[in-house]
N, C-alpha and C positions, 0 to 999 in steps of 0.2 A: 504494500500500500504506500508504504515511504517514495516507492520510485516513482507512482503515478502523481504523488504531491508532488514533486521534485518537479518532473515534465512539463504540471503545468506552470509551475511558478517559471522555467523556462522560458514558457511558450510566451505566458502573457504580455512582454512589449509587443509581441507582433499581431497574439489575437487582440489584445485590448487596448490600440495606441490613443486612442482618444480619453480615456480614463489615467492610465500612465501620463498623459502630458497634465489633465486637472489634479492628480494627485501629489506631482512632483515640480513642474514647472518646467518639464523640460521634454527635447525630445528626444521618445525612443530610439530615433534611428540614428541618434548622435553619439558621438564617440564620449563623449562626456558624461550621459546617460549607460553607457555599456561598462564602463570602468566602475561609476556608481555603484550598479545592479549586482556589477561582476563581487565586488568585495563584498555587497551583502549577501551574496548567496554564498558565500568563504564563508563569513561568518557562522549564519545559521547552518552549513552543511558540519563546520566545523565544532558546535555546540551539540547539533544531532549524535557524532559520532564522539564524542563525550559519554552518553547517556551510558546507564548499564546497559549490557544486551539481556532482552529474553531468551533464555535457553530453552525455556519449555517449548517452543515453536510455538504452534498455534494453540489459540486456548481450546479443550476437549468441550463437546459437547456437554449441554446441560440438559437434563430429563432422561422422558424412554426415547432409545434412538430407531425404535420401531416405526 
């Protein structure tokens, strides 16, 4: 699920440039804007990979699995 958050927070200067420019003041397609983005997604990628890891993988189901 992590990777699909990841992809979109990617995607979004290019699916959502009109919101990026009223949210930030700037534009997406500028170099100035991508250095921005760029170290904030360092950031938060490198805060995620801080966390503990889950070992238990997925959580087991709850109830009858009938």
């Amino acid at each position: 699920m992590a990777l699909v958050v990841v992809m979109a927070t990617v995607a979004t200067p290019v699916t959502m440039p009109r919101q990026i420019r009223e949210l930030t003041g700037l534009d997406p397609a500028a170099l100035e804007f991508a250095e921005l983005y760029t170290e904030q997604l360092r950031r938060i990628v490198s805060r995620l990979g801080n966390l503990p890891s889950d070992e238990g993988g997925r959580p087991e189901p709850t109830g009858n699995p009938e």
